[in-house]
N, C-alpha and C positions, 0 to 999 in steps of 0.2 A: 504493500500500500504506500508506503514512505517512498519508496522510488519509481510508482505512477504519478504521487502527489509531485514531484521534483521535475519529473522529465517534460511534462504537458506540450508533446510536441508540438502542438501546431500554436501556440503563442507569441510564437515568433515572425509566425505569419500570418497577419490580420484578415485579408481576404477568402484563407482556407478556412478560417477558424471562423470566420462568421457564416461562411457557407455547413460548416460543420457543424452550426448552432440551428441553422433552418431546419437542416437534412431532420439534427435532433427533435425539434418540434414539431414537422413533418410526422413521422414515426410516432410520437408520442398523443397527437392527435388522433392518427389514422387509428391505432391499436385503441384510443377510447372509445371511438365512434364504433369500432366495432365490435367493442364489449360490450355497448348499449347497456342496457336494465342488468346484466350480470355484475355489472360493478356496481349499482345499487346507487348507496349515498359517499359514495366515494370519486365526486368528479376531476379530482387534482391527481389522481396518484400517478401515473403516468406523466404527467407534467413536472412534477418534482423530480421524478427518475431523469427529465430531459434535461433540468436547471441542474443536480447534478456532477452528470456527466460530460456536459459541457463544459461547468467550471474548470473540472480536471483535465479535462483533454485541452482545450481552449483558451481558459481564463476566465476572469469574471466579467468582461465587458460582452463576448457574444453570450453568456449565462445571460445578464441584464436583458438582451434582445429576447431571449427564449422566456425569460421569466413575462415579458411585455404580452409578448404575443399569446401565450400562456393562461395570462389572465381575461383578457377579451375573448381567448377563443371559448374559455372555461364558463365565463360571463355568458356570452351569448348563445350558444350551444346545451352546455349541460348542467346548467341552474334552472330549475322553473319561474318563470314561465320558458320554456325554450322558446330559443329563436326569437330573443328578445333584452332588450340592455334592460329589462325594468326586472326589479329586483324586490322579494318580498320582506318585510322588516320582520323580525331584526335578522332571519337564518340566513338568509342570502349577504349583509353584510358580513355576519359574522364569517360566514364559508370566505368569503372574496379577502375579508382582512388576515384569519389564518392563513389564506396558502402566502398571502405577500410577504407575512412575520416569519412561515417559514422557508419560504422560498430564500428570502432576501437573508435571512439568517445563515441559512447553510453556504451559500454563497458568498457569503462575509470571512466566512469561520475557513473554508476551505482557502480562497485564496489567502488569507491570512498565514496559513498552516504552508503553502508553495513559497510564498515570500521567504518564510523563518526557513522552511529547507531550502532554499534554494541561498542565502545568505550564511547558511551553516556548511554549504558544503564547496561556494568559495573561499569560505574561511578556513578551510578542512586543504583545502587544494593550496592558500596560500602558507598554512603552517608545514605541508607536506613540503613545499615548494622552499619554505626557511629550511628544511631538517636536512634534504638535499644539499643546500648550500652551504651549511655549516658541514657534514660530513665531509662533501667538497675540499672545504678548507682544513678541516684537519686530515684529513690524507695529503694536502701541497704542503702544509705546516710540519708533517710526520718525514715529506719530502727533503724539505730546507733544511731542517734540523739534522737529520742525516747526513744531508749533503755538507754541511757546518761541520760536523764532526769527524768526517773522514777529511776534509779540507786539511781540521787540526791536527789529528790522526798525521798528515802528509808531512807539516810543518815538523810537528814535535820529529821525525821520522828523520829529515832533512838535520836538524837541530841536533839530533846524537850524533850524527853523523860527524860534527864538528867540536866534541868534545875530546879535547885535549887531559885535563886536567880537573884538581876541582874546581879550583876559579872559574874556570868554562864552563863547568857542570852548575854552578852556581848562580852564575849570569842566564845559564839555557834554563832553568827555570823559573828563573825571575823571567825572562822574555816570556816562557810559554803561559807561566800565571796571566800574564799583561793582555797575549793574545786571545786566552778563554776567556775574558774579560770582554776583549772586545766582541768578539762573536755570539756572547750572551749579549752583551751592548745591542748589537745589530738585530738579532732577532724577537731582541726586546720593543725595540724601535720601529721596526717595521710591520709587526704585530701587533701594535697596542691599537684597539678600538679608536683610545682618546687620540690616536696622532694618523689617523687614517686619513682626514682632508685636509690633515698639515700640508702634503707634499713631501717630496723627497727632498727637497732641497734645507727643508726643513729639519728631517731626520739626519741626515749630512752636518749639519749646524750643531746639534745638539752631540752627536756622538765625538764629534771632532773637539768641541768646548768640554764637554767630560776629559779627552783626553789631557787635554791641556791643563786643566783646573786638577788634574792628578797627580802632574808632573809639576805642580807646583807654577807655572807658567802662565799665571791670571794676566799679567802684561803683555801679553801678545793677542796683536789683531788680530782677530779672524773675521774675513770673508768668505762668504759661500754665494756660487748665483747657478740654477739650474733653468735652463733654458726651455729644456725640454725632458720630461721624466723619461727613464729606462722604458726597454720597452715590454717587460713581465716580470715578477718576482724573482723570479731566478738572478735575472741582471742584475735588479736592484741589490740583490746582498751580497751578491760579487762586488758588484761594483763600489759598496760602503766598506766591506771590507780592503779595497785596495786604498779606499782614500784613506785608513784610517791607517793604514801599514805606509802608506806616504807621508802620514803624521805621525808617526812613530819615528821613520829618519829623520825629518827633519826637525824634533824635538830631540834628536839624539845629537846632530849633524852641524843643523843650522842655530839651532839654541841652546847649544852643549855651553856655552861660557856665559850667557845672560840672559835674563826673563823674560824679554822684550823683543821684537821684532813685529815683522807680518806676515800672516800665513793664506793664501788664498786658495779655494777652491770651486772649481768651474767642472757643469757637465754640459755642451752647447753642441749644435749638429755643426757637421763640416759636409758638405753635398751627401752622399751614403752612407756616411760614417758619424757613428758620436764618439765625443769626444773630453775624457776626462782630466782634468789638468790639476794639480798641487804643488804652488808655488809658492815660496820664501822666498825672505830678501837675505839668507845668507852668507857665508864662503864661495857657495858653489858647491856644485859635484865633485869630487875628488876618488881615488883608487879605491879608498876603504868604502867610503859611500856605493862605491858603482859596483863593486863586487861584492856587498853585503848582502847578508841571510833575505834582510827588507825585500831587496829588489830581485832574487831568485822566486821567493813566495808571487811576489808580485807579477813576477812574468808567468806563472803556473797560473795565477787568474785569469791574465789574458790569454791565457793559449786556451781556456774553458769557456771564454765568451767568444771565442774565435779572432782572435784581434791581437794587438802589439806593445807591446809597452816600452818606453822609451825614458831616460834620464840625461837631461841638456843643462846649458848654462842657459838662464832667462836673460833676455833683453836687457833691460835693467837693472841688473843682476841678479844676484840668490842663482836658486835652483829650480827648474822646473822638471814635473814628473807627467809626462805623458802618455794615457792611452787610448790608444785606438780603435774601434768596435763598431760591427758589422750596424747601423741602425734598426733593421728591421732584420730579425735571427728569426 
């Protein structure tokens, strides 16, 4: 019954659905007339059965039509006097106002009853539709996280590799503490509800000024300007983690001797390619810079987003860390 009351095919189409309301009064007529004196004092009952099942099938507005013609036909045909609008007091009003009380009642009551299903079960379809998308995200969030982990997995990996001693061993864990840091940073950042119509450039700002503010470094400017966001999540936390490993050398590099400087960071398109850049106003690039653990990690990003990654002298000086990446992967 609940999903006749729901589906009411032809409501959606006014012209079947009023032709569907005649057919119904049609038929509910004919079968009176020719039940004649067997129905007795019973002139409505087939008319109710028509008001009904039009509601259900149709709606209430061809009901209204069937209920109209319903009563004049009832009126003038099978009240006494027949064949006749005059009506005896009080039985003939009282007959004519019952069927309208129940006609127009059941008709109330029914569409009332399609509405509430019919709003229960887009609501059914929009929560179904939330659950999907939240699943959604935690299977690409089950993804990232993974993917983060084996990242560090690679690094820490990379990192033994280059212990000498304990000093080394000691340093490679203060690095790798620093780096799960940031990779919870990032995943924190790009995940949170509250920073979802931040923008990325935003998230960038935020992770990079933690870094800073860690390393004791609250006098140093930072700029960020994203021109154009990543182009899926994937990128985006590659691409936060390479900024943030570019702020990691040049907190090492460009502001190893004082608090102060400026740090900039830009993601902007270049014709097919975007393009992310972290510049200081430091020393410059040097041997230990160019061949540091930083900039190996770093090139392992961009070989993952398909793209290049480059370390220059900037214009104006300092250092500039650039990479390069496919726009549209």
């Amino acid at each position: 019954m609940q999903r006749i009351l729901r589906v009411s095919p032809l409501r959606d189409r006014p012209a079947a659905g009023f032709g569907f309301g005649l057919l119904s009064f049609v038929a509910a007529f004919a079968l009176r007339y020719w039940a004649g004196e067997a129905m007795g004092n019973l002139p409505f009952v087939t008319f109710f059965l028509a008001g009904l099942v039009t509601t259900v099938v149709a709606g209430w507005r061809p009901a209204v039509l069937v209920i109209a013609l319903s009563f004049f036909a009832s009126w003038y045909f099978f009240l006494q006097p027949f064949a006749s609008f005059a009506l005896p007091w009080p039985q003939g009003y009282i007959a004519l106002g019952f069927f309208l009380a129940v006609s127009v009642s059941e008709t109330v009551v029914l569409a009332f009853l399609q509405r509430t299903l019919e709003e229960l079960a887009r609501e059914r379809e929009r929560v179904e539709a939330l659950l999907r998308h939240q699943k959604h995200l935690y299977h690409e969030l089950q993804h990232r996280v993974a993917n983060g982990i084996q990242s560090l997995a690679s690094i820490l990996s990379i990192q033994a590799a280059t212990i000498a001693d304990a000093e080394d061993a000691e340093q490679a864990l203060h690095d790798a503490a620093q780096r799960l840091r940031g990779v919870a940073a990032v995943h924190r950042r790009l995940h949170d509800p509250e920073l979802a119509g931040a923008g990325f450039g935003k998230v960038l700002e935020g992770l990079a000024r933690d870094m800073l503010d860690n390393a004791g470094m609250e006098d140093v400017t930072l700029e960020v300007s994203v021109a154009v966001p990543p182009p899926d999540q994937d990128s985006a936390t590659t691409l936060a983690m390479v900024a943030l490993e570019a702020c990691s050398n040049a907190i090492k590099h460009a502001f190893a001797e004082g608090g102060t400087g400026h740090l900039r960071i830009t993601l902007h398109p270049e014709g097919d390619r975007l393009v992310l850049t972290v510049r200081d106003d430091g020393p410059g690039p040097g041997p230990a810079r160019e061949g540091s653990l930083g900039m190996t990690i770093m090139q392992g990003f961009a070989q993952r987003l398909g793209g290049e990654v480059a370390l220059g002298h900037a214009a104006e000086g300092g250092a500039v860390l650039r990479l390069t990446m496919p726009r549209n992967r």
